[in-house]
C-alpha positions as a LaTeX table, in Angstrom:
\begin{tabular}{lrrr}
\hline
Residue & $x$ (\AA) & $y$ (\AA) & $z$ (\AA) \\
\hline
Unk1 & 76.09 & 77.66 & 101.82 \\
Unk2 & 80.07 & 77.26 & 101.78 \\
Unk3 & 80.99 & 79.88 & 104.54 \\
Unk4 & 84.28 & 79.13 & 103.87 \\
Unk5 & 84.02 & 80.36 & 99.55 \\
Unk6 & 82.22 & 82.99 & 100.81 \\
Unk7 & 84.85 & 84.38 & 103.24 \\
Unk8 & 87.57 & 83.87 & 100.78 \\
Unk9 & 85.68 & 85.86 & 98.33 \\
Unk10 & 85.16 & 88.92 & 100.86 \\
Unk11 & 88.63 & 88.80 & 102.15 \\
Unk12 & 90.09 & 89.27 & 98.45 \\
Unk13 & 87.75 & 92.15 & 97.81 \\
Unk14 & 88.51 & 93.94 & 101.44 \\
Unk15 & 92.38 & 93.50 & 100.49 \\
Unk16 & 92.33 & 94.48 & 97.11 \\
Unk17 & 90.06 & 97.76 & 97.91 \\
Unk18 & 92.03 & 98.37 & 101.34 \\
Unk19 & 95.07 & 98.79 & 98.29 \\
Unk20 & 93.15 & 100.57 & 95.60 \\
Unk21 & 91.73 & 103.15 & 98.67 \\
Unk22 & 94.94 & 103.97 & 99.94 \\
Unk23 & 96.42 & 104.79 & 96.38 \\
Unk24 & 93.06 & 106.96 & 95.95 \\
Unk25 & 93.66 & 108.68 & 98.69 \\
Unk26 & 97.07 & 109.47 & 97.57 \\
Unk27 & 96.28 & 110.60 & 94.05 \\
Unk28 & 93.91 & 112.68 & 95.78 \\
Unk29 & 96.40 & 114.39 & 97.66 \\
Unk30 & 98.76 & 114.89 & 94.39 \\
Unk31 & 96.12 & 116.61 & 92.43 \\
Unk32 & 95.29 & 118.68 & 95.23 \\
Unk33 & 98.83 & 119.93 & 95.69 \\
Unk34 & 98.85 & 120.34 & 91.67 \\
Unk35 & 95.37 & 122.45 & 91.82 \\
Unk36 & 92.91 & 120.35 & 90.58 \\
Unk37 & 91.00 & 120.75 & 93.43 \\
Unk38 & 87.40 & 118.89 & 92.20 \\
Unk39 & 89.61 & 115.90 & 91.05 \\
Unk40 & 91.48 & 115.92 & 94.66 \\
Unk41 & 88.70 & 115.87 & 96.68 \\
Unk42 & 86.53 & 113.11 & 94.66 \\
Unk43 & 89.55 & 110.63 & 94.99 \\
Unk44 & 89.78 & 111.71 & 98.40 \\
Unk45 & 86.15 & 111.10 & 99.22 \\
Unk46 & 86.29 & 107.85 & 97.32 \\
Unk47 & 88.84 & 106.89 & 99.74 \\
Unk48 & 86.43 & 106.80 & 102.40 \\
Unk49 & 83.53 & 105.55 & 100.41 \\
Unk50 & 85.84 & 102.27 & 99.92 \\
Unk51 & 87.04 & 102.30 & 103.56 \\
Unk52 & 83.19 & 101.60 & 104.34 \\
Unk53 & 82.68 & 99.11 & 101.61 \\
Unk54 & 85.90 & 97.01 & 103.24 \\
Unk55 & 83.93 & 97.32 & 106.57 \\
Unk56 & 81.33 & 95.84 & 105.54 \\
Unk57 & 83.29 & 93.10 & 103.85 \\
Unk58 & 85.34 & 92.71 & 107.09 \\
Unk59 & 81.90 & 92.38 & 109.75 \\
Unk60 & 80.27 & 90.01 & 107.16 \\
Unk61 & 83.67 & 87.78 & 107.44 \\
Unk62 & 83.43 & 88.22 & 111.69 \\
Unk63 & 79.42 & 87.55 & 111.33 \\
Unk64 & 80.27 & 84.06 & 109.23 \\
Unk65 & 83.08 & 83.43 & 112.06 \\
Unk66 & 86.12 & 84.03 & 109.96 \\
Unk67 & 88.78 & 86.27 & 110.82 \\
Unk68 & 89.60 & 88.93 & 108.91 \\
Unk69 & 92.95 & 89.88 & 107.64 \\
Unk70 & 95.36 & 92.52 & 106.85 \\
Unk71 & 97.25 & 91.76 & 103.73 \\
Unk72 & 100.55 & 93.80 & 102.70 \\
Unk73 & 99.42 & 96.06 & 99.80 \\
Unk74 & 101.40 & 95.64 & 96.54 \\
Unk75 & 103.75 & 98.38 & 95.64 \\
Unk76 & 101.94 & 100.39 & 92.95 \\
Unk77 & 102.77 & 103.52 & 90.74 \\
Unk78 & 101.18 & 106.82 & 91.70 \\
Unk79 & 100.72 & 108.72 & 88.48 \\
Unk80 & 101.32 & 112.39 & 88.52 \\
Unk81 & 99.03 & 113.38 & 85.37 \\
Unk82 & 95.44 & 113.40 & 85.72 \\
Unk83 & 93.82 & 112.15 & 82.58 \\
Unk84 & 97.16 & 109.04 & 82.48 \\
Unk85 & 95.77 & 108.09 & 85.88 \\
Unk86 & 92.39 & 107.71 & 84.79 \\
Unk87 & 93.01 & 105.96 & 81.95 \\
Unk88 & 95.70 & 103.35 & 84.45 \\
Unk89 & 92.53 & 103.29 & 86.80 \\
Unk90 & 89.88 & 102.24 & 84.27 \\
Unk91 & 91.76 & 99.09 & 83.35 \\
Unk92 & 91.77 & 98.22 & 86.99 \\
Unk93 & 87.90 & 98.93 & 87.57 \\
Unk94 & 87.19 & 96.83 & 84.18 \\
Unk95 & 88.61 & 94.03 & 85.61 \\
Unk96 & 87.58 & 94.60 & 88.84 \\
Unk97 & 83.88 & 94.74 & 87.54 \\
Unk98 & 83.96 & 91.55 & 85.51 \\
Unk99 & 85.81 & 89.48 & 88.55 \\
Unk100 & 82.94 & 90.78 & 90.95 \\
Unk101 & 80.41 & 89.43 & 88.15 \\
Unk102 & 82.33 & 86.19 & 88.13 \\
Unk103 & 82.25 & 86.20 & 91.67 \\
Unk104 & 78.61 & 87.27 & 92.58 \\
Unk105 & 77.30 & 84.12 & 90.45 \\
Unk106 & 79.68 & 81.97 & 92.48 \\
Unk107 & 77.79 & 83.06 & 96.02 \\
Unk108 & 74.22 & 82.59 & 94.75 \\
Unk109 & 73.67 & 80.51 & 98.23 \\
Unk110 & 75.00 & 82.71 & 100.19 \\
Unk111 & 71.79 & 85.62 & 99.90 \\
Unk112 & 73.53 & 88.31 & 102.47 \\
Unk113 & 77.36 & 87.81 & 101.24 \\
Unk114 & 75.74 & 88.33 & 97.48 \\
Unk115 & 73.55 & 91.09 & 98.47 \\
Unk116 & 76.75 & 93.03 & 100.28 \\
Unk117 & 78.67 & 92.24 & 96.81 \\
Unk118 & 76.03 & 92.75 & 94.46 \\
Unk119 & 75.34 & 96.33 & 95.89 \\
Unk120 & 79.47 & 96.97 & 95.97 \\
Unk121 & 79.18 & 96.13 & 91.98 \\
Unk122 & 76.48 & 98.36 & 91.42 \\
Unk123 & 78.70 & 100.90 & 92.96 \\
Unk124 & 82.19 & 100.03 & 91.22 \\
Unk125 & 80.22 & 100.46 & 87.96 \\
Unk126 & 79.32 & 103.89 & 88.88 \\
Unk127 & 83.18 & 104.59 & 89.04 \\
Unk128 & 83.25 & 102.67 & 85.54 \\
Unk129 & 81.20 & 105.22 & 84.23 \\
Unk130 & 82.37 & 107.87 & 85.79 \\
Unk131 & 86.31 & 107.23 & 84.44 \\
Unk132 & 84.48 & 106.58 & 80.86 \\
Unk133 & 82.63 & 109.52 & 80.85 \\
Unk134 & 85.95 & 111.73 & 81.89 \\
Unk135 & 87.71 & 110.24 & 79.16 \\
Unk136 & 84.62 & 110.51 & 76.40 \\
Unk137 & 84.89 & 114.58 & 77.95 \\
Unk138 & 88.81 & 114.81 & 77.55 \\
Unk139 & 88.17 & 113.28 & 73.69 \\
Unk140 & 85.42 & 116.29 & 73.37 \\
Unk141 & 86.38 & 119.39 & 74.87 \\
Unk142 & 90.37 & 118.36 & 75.26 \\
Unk143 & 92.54 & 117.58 & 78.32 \\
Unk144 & 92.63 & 121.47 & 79.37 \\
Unk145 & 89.81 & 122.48 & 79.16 \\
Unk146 & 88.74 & 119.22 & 80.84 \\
Unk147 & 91.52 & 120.10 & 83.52 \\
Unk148 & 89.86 & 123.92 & 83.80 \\
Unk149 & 86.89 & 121.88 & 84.85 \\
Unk150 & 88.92 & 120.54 & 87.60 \\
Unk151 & 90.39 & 123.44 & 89.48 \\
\hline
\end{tabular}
């Protein structure tokens, strides 16, 4: 097992999450102050969900005797309109889902760093599906009647 890959690997997820949390947590807040209530609080609560999946990532670093890190969070947009920002954060989960693939075959030796990631992938497709499925929704019943949904 190379402790070393494996903390590298954990560390880039618990940054890049710790960023994409924080700007959940803020969208949350904008569509709450807009109305859409529903869509508010699911970002919101998928703020914390993350916050315990970088947890995780952080004690398995400490348990394989790295130390963990707190990397400066790129600047990124906050999008004001709903159905824009879910179509902006489906490109990020895509690749986000196809670089934890990448990644999860690359720790085959390590059985409790893959386990941690392999159950974080199952969950970042859920979100996958979940931004497809809004959009397929938007295409069906159109974006205000979608929106209604989310008051």
């Amino acid at each position: 097992m190379d402790k070393q890959k494996s903390i590298e690997a954990l560390q880039l997820f618990a940054t890049g999450l710790t960023e994409g949390a924080l700007v959940h947590k803020l969208q949350g807040q904008i569509f709450n102050a807009q109305g859409f209530v529903k869509l508010g609080q699911k970002y919101i609560a998928h703020f914390n969900e993350e916050m315990e999946w970088v947890e995780k990532f952080n004690n398995r670093i400490l348990d394989l005797g790295g130390e963990i890190k707190f990397e400066g969070a790129k600047c990124r947009e906050l999008i004001s309109n709903p159905v824009d920002y879910i179509k902006s954060d489906l490109k990020i989960q895509e690749a986000g889902v196809e670089l934890l693939y990448k990644c999860c075959e690359s720790l085959i030796n390590d059985p409790t760093t893959y386990d941690i990631l392999k159950a974080y992938l199952a969950d970042e497709e859920e979100d996958l599906y979940w931004s497809q499925g809004a959009l397929e929704m938007i295409n069906c019943i159109g974006v205000q009647n979608w929106l209604l949904r989310q008051l």
